[in-house]
Each structure stands twice: as C-alpha cells, then as structure tokens.
C-alpha positions as CSV (number, residue, x, y, z in Angstrom):
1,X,0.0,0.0,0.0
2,X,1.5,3.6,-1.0
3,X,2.3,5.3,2.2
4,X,0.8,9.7,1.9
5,X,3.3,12.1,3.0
6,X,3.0,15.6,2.3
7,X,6.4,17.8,2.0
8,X,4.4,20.6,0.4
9,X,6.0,23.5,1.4
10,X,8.1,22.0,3.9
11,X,12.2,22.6,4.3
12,X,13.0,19.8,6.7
13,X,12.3,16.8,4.4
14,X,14.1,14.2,6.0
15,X,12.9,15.4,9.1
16,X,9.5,15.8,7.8
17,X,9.6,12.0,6.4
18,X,10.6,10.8,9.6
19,X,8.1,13.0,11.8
20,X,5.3,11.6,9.4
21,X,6.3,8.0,9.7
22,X,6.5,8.1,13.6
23,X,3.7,9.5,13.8
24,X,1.5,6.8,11.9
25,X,3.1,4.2,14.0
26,X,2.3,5.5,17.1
27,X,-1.0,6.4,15.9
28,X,-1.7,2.7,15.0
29,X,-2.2,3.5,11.4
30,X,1.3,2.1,10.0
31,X,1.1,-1.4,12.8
32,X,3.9,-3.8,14.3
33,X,5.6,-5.9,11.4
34,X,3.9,-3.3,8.4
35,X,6.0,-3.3,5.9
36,X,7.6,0.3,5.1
37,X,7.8,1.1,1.1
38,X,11.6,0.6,0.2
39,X,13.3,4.0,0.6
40,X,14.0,3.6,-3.7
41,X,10.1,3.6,-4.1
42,X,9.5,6.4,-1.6
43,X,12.3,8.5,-3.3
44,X,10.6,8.2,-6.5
45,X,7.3,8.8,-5.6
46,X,8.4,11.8,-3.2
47,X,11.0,13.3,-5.6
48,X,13.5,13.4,-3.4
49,X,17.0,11.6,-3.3
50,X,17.7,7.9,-1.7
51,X,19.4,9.6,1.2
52,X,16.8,11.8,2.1
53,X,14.3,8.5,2.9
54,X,18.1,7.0,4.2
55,X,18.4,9.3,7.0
56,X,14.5,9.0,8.0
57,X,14.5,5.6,8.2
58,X,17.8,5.7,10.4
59,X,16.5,8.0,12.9
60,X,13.2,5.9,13.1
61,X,15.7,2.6,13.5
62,X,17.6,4.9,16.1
63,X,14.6,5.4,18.3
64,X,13.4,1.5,17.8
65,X,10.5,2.3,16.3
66,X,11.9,0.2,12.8
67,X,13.9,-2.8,12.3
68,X,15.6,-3.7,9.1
69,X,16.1,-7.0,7.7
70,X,18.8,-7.6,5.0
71,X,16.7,-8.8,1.7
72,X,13.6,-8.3,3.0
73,X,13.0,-4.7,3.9
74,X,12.1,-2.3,6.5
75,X,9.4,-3.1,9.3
76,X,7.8,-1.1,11.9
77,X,9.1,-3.2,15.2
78,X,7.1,-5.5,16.9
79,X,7.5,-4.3,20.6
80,X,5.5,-0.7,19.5
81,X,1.7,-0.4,20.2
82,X,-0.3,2.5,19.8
83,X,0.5,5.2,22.5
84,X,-2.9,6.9,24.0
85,X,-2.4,10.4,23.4
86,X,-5.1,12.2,22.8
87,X,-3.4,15.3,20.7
88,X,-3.2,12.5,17.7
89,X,-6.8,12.0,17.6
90,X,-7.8,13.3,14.2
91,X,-11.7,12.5,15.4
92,X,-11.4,15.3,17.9
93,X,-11.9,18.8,16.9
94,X,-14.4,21.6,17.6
95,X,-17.4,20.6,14.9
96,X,-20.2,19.7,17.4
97,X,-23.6,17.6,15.9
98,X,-26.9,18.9,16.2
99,X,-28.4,18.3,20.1
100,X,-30.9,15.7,18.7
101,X,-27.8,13.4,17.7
102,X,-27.3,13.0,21.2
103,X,-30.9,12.1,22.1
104,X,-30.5,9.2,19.6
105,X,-29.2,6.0,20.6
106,X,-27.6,3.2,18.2
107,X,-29.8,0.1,18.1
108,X,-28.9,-3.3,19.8
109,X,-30.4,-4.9,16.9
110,X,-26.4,-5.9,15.3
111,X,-25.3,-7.0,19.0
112,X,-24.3,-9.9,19.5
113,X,-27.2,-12.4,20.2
114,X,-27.6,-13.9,23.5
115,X,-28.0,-18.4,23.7
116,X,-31.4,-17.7,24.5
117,X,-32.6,-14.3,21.9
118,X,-35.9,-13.5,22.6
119,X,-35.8,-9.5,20.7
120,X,-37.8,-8.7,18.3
121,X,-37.3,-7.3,14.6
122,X,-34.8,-10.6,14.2
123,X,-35.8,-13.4,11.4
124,X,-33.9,-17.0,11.7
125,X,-31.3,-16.4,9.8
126,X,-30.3,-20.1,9.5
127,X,-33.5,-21.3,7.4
128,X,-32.6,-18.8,4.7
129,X,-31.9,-20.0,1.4
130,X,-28.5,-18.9,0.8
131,X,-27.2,-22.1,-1.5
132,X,-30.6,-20.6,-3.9
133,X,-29.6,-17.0,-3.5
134,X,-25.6,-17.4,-4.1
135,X,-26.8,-18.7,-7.7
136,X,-29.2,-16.0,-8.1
137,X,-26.3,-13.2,-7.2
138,X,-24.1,-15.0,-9.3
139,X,-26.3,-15.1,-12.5
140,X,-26.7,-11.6,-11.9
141,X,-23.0,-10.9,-12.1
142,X,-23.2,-12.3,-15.7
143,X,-25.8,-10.3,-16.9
144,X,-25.6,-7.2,-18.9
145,X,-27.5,-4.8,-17.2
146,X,-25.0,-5.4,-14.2
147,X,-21.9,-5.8,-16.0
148,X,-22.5,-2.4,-17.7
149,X,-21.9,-0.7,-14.3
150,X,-24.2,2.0,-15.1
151,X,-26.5,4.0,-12.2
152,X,-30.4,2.9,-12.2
153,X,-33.4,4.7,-11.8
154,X,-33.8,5.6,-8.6
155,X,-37.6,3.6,-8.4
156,X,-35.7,0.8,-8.6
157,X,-35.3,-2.7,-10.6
158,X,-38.4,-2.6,-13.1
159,X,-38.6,-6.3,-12.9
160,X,-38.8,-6.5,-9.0
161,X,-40.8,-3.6,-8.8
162,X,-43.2,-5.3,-11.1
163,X,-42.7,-8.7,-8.5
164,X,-43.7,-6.6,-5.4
165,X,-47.0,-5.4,-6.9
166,X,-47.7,-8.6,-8.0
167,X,-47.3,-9.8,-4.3
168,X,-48.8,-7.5,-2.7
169,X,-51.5,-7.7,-5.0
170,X,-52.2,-11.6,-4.8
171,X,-51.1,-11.8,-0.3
172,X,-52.5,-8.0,0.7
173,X,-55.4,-7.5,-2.2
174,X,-53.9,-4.0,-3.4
175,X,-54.4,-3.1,-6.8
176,X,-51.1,-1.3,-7.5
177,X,-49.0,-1.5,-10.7
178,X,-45.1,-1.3,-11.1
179,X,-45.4,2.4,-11.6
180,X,-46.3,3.0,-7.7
181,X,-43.7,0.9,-6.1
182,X,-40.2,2.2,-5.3
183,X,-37.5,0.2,-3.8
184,X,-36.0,1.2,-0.9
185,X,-32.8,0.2,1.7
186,X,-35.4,-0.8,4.0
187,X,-38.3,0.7,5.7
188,X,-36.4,3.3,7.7
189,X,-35.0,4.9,4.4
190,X,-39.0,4.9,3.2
191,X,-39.9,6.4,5.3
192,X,-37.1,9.1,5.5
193,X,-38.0,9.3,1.7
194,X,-41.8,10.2,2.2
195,X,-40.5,12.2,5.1
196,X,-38.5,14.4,2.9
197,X,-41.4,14.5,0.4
198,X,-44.4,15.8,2.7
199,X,-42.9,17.3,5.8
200,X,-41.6,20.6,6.4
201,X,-39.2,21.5,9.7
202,X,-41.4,21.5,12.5
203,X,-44.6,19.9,11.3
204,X,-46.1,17.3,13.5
205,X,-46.2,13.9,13.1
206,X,-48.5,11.3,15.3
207,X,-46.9,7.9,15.9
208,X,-48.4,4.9,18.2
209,X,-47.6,5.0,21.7
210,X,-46.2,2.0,22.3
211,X,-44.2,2.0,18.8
212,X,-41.7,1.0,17.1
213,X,-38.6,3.8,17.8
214,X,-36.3,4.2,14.9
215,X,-38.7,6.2,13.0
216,X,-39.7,8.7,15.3
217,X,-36.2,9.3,15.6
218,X,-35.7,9.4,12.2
219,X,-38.6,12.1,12.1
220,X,-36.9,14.2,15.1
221,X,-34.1,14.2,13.2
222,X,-35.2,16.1,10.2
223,X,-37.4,18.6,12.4
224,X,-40.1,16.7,12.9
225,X,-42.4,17.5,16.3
226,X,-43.9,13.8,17.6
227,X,-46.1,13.3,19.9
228,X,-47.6,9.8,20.8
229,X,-51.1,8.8,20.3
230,X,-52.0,6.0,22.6
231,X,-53.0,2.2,21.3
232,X,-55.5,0.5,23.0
233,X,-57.2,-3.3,21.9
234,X,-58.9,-1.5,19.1
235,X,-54.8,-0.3,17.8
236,X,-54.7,3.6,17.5
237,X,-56.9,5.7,19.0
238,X,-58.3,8.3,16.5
239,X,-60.0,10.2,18.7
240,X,-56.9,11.2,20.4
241,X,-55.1,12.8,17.5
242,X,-53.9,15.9,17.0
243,X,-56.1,17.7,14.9
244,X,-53.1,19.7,13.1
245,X,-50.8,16.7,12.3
246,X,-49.3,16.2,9.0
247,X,-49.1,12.5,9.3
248,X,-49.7,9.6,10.9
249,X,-47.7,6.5,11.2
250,X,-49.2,3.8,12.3
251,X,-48.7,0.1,12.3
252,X,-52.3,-1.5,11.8
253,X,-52.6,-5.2,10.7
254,X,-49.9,-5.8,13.5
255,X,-49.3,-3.2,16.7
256,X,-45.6,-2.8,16.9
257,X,-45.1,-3.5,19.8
258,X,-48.6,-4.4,21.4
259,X,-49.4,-6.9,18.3
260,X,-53.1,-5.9,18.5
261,X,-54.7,-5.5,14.9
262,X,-56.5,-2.3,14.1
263,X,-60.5,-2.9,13.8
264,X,-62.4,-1.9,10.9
265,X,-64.3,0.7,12.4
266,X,-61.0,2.2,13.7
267,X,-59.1,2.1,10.1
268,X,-62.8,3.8,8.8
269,X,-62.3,6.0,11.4
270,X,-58.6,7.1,10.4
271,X,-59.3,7.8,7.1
272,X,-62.4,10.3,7.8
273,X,-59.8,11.9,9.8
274,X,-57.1,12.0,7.4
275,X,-59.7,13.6,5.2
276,X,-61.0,15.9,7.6
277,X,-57.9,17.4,8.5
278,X,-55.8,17.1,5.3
279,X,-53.6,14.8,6.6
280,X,-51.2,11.6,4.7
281,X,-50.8,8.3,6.9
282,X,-48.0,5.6,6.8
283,X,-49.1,2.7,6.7
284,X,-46.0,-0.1,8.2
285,X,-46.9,-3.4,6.9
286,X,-44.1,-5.3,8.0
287,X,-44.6,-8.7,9.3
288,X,-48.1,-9.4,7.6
289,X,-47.0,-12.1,5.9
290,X,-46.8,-14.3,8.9
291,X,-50.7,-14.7,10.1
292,X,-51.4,-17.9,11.5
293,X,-55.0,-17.6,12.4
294,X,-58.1,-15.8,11.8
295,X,-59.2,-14.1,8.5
296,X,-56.5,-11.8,6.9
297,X,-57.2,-8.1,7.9
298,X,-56.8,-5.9,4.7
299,X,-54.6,-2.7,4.7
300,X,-55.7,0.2,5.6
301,X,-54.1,1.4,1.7
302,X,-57.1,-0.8,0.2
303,X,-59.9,1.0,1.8
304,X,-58.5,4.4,0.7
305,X,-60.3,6.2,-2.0
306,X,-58.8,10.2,-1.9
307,X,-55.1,8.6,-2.3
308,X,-53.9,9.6,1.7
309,X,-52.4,6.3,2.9
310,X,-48.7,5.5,1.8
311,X,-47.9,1.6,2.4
312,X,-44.6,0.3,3.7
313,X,-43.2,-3.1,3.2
314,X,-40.3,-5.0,4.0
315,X,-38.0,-7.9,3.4
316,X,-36.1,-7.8,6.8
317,X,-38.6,-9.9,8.1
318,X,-39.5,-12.5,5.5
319,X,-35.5,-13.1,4.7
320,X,-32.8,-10.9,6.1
321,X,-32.2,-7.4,7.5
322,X,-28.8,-7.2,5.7
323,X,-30.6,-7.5,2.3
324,X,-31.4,-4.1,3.4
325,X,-34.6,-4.1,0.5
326,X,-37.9,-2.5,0.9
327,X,-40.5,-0.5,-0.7
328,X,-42.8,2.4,-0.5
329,X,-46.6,2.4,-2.7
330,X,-47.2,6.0,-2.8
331,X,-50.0,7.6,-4.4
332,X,-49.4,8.8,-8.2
333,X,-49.5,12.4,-6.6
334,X,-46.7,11.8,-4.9
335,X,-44.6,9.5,-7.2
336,X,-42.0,12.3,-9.0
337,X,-41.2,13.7,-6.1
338,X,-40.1,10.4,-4.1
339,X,-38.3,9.5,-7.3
340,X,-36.8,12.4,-6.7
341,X,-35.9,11.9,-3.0
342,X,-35.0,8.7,-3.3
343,X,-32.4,9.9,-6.1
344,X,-30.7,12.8,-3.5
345,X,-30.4,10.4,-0.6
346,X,-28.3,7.4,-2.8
347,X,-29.6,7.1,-5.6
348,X,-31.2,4.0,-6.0
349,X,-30.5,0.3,-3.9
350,X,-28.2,-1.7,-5.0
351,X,-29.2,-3.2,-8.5
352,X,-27.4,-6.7,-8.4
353,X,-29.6,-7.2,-4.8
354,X,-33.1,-6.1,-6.6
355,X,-32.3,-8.4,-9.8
356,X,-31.8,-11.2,-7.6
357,X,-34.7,-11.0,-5.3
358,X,-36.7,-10.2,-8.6
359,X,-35.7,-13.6,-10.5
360,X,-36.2,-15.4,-6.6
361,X,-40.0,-13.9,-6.3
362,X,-40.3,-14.6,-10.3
363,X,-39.0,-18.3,-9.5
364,X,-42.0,-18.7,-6.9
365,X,-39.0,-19.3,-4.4
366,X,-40.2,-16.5,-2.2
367,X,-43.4,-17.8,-2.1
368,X,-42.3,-21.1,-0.9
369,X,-40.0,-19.5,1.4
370,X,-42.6,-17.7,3.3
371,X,-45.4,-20.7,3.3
372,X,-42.1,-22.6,5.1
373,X,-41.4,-19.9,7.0
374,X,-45.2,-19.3,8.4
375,X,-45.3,-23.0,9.5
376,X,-42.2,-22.8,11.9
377,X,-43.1,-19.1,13.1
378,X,-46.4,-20.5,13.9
379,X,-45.2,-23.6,15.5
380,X,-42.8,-20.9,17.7
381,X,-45.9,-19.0,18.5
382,X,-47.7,-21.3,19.9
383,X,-44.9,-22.4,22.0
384,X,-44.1,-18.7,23.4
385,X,-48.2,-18.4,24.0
386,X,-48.6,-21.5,25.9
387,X,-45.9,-20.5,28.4
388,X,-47.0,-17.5,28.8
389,X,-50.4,-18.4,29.3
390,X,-49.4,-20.7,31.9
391,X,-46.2,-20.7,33.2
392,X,-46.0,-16.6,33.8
393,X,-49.7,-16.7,34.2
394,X,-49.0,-14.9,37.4
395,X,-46.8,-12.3,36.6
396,X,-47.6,-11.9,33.0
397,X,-51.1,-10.6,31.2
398,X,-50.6,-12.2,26.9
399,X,-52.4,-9.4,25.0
400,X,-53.4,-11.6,22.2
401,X,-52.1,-11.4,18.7
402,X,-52.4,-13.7,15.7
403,X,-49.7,-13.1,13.6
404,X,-45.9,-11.3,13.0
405,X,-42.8,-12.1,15.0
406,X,-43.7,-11.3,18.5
407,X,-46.3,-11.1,21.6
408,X,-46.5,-8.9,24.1
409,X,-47.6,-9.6,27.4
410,X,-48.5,-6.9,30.6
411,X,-47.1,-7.3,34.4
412,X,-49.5,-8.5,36.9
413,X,-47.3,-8.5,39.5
414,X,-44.3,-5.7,38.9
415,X,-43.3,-2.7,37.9
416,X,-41.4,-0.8,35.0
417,X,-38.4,-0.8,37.8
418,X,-38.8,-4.5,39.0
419,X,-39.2,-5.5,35.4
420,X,-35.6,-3.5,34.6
421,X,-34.3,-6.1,37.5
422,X,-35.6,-8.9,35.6
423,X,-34.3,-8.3,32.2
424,X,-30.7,-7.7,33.7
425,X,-31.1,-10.9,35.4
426,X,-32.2,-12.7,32.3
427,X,-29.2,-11.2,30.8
428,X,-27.1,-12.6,32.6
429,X,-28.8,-15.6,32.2
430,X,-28.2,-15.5,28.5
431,X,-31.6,-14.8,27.6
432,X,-32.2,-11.4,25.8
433,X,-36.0,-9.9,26.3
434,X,-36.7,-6.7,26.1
435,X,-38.9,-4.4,28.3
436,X,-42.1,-3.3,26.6
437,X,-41.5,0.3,28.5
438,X,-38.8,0.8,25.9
439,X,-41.0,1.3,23.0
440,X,-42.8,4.2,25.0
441,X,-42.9,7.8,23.4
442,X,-43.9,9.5,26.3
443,X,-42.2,7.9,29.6
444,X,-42.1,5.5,31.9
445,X,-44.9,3.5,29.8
446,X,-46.4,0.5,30.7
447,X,-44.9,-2.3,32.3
448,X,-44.3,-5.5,30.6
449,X,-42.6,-7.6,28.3
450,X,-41.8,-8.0,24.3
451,X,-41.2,-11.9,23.2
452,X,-39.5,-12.6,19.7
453,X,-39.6,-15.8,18.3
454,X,-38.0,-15.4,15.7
455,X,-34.2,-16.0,16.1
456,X,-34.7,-18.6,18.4
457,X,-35.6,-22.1,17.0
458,X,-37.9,-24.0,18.1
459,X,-36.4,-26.4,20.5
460,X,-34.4,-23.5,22.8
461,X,-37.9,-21.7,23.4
462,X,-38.7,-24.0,26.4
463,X,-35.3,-23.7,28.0
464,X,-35.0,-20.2,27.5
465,X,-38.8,-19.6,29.4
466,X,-37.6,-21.7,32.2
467,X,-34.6,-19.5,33.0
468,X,-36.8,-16.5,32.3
469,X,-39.0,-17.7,35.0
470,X,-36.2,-18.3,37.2
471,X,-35.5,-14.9,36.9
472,X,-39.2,-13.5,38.2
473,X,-38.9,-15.6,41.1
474,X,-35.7,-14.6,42.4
C-alpha cells in the first residue's frame, strides 16, 4: 500500500519523512511488522533523493521504532503499540452535531445475540436459502445490465418492482402497478423518503404509543415535532389525534409493539380523519405475511379512496435485514417527487440485490419460502403463548395477537423498575427480552414484556422460558 506524505511546502524533508512516519506508527495507522515502502520507491514517488528517505529511516531505527532485515526490507518493530495520546486524535476537533444526535441512541439490533434471543425485529437467519440465492447473485453478475456498471433509476429494478406489486396484489389485495412501487434500503430509508417528500421542519407527526422507535427518531431528526397517540385493543386511537398533524404513522394489521390489529371501524375511522384534517398516513406493513389464524385483515391502503395512505413493506422480516430491501406504494400524486428523493439520498439500492430478489420472487421461491417460513413461526408462537399463558400466568397478562414475530404480554405483578431487575437478570442468564416500556414515546410507559420468536428455534424456546421464569422468582 503507498504510504501519503505531504512535504508541500516544507524545508526539513528528512525530518518531515521521519516525523510523518513516527507519527503513523504510534497512531496505530502504520502497525507492528507493516511493511515500510523501500526507501527507492518512496524516493521516486516523493522526488527526493535515496538519502533523504536514508536518514528518515535511520533516525526511526535509532529510536526502535523500525527494524531492518537484510533482503527483506524495513518493518515497523514488533514491541511498538499505539500510545494513547489524545493530541493525535484526528476524530477530535471543535465541529459539534446537532443536540438531537445525542438524544439518539444506536440500536442493539447488530449486538451480539444472546443463547437464548428473545428481541424482536430478528428473522432465523439459519432457514434462509443462501445455496438458492448465491446462484441468483451469481447469474446476476453475468448479466448485462449489471456488467455495464451503469446507475439505475432511482424507483428501482423494473422487474422486481413489477414482482412486489404482484405480491402484494395476490397476499394484501392492493391493486397497484409497477409504476407506484419504489424500492428502498429498507423501511427506515421509506420512510425518510416520504418524510422528505411531505414534511416541512417542524410539522407534527403522530406515531403509536407504544411504537416501534427508529422512525420517530428518524422524524426528530429532520425537524419533525412527535407526539404519541395512545394504542389500545382496538390499535390507535383516532380520537386522540392531533387535529393539526401532518401524518400519521401507524402500524395496523400488527401493533408494533402491542401486536393488537386495528378494527375496521377504527381504520374507517382514520381515514375520515385524514380527510378531515388534510392529513397523509403511513401505513408499516411489516410482518403481515406471517398470520397464522383468523381471516387476513386488509390494509388500511385498500380502503382508501382520496389517495392519503402511503404503504410500507419490507423484506427484513421475510429473509434478512442485511438484504437491506424495501419499498414504498405512494399515491401517483406523490410518485415524482419520491423519485426524486430517493435519487438525492443514494440514488437507487443496489441493482445486483433487486435483480436477484426479482428472478427469486419470479421463480416462486419467495413464495415457498414464506409458506415454510409461516409454519415454523407458527409452530414458535404457539410455544411462546402457551408458556405464557401458563407458566408466567402470574406475573404476565398475553395481549393476544395472531400473527408477526412477537407477543407482548403486561405485568401483573411488577413494575417498570422490578421489570428492569428482571431483564438484567435474564441477561445474565443468556436470555435477551426486552422491556415493553422501551418502546414508550412519552415515559415510563407500561410495564411488561416483548417476546421474539424469531431468532430462536424452536427447540431453545422452552429452556429459555424456564430461565426466564427463574428470573421473576428470584
């Protein structure tokens, strides 16, 4: 690797070499047993004589910091590690973020998972077809559209946009064409695209309360003003929304993180409002796919006639978050503009990733994916609801859901603190649960627990409950 050092302007250029090169190792960028570039390479490439590099790499083998081997070339030394000193911190300096940036925490979602991983958001990674998908990238790589190397529209892959609506079509019952999906890197950077499309700094946005976090702090971070509408077994309650609220986001067919569904009347009731007051609503759709009882509940998008509700979808969920694919329906009203959005945040997602999901959905091997998938969710959720029914009868309250990832379930017996005490101890445990409280927008929230099933297969559900239980009666 060429080594940069800068003698513009400088007198001292041995010294300079040498003061450059010391620095790097102690830094940690140049490491013990790196390779230096042999001083008639960094002559050349400097402009400067032989002896110039000569008497820098002396003084560096001087002071230890080098060792030279005859025939093989000049190394920094073994013995040197990076000396803490703060001064050679090049991250330092006196550019400060925006306050909201340190209101925002990093997720936990890429930590590393616990034996027992009971968080939500998380598919089983395992039971993904990768053999199927490495031949799908790799027939990509051949083709022509993708050996061209040239940028896409920023909609996305025609052919999987054309896949989408034909799945969403045939599992959701929307009647939506190619035109009015756009791929996305997931449903965070939808929404940041509709965000940037309808919002203005300090307009005010209505989100569930309990929901899901990363988009309201996505929305605080562009300006946004939130405030939470609360969710009870009916899903969001209309009534109490603020009548000068741009949007809503909401999460109908499955309350993230409550798991309730949204009643007819209610989603009837949503849209009168939107209506009423002007307003657009998000519609999150994303863990539908998995229902494993009870009649499918249509989206709120197919009972729209005046072109307010903007649907969500995802892929995290049915295959992997690090596909990082979603999409956004918007309303043809709409469409340039998020074109255009999509276009100034990165241009479109990456096109080999949307040609091979395309030809895997075109295949039918999505489809058989997710019927596989559904059976061993379901067989998970049943498990999870059958302890909980029982086993944490007394301490736990199930609020009853039918479908997605996860259940929720209400203290009996403790509170937001106590529960705190109990997650730590299933930590410790090796069991990773979260605290329903966390998902509050307006603090402390209510006290209970969120159960993924998910990550964990099947056969470590029952172990991990025990030691969970173990943890409530300590």
């Amino acid at each position: 690797m060429e080594f940069h050092v800068s003698l513009s302007g400088r007198k001292d250029l041995s010294g300079e070499i040498y003061r450059q090169l010391r620095r790097a190792i102690v830094d940690g960028r140049l490491r013990p047993g790196d390779l230096l570039p042999p001083t008639r390479e960094l002559s050349r490439s400097l402009a400067v004589s032989r002896t110039t590099i000569t008497v820098a790499y002396d003084r560096l083998a001087g002071e230890s910091f080098v060792t030279s081997r005859v025939g093989a070339g000049t190394f920094v030394s073994e013995h040197v590690g990076r000396t803490p000193r703060e001064s050679a911190r090049q991250g330092e300096g006196v550019l400060r973020p925006r306050a909201i940036w340190d209101a925002i925490p990093l997720s936990d979602a890429f930590a590393s998972r616990a034996e027992f991983d009971f968080r939500t958001g998380l598919p089983d990674a395992s039971l993904f077809p990768h053999k199927t998908w490495r031949r799908l990238v790799a027939r990509e790589l051949r083709a022509e559209a993708v050996a061209a190397g040239t940028y896409g529209h920023p909609a996305g892959h025609r052919g999987l946009r054309a896949a989408i609506a034909r799945h969403i079509g045939i599992s959701r019952g929307m009647a939506v064409s190619a035109d009015d999906v756009t791929v996305t890197s997931g449903t965070q950077q939808a929404l940041d695209v509709v965000s940037r499309v309808l919002l203005a700094p300090n307009d005010l946005v209505a989100v569930e309360d309990p929901g899901y976090p990363p988009p309201r702090r996505l929305l605080e971070s562009l300006g946004a003003r939130i405030v939470g509408v609360p969710v009870d077994g009916d899903g969001l309650v209309v009534q109490a929304l603020p009548p000068r609220a741009r949007v809503v986001y909401v999460t109908p067919s499955h309350q993230y993180p409550l798991g309730v569904p949204m009643t007819l009347p209610r989603r009837l009731a949503l849209l009168a409002w939107a209506e009423q007051h002007k307003a657009a609503i998000v519609e999150d759709d994303y863990d539908s796919e998995f229902r494993f009882r009870g009649r499918p509940i249509e989206p709120v998008q197919t009972l729209d006639t005046a072109g307010r509700v903007i649907y969500v979808g995802s892929f995290s969920k049915t295959l992997l978050p690090t596909l990082r694919l979603g999409f956004v329906v918007t309303p043809p009203s709409l469409r340039a503009a998020v074109h255009k959005a999509k276009f100034v945040t990165d241009w479109h997602t990456s096109l080999l990733v949307q040609a091979a999901l395309a030809r895997f959905m075109d295949e039918g091997g999505f489809a058989r994916h997710l019927r596989r998938m559904a059976a061993i969710y379901r067989a998970r959720h049943e498990v999870v609801t059958q302890a909980l029914l029982t086993e944490f009868a007394e301490h736990l309250e199930l609020v009853p859901s039918r479908a997605g990832l996860h259940v929720a379930a209400l203290a009996r017996t403790h509170s937001v603190e106590q529960l705190g005490a109990v997650v730590r101890m299933a930590s410790e445990a090796a069991v990773a649960v979260q605290q329903l409280a966390r998902f509050a927008v307006q603090p402390p929230g209510r006290a209970g627990l969120v159960l993924g099933y998910g990550a964990i297969p099947t056969g470590r559900i029952a172990e991990g409950l025990r030691r969970l239980r173990q943890c409530f009666e300590a």
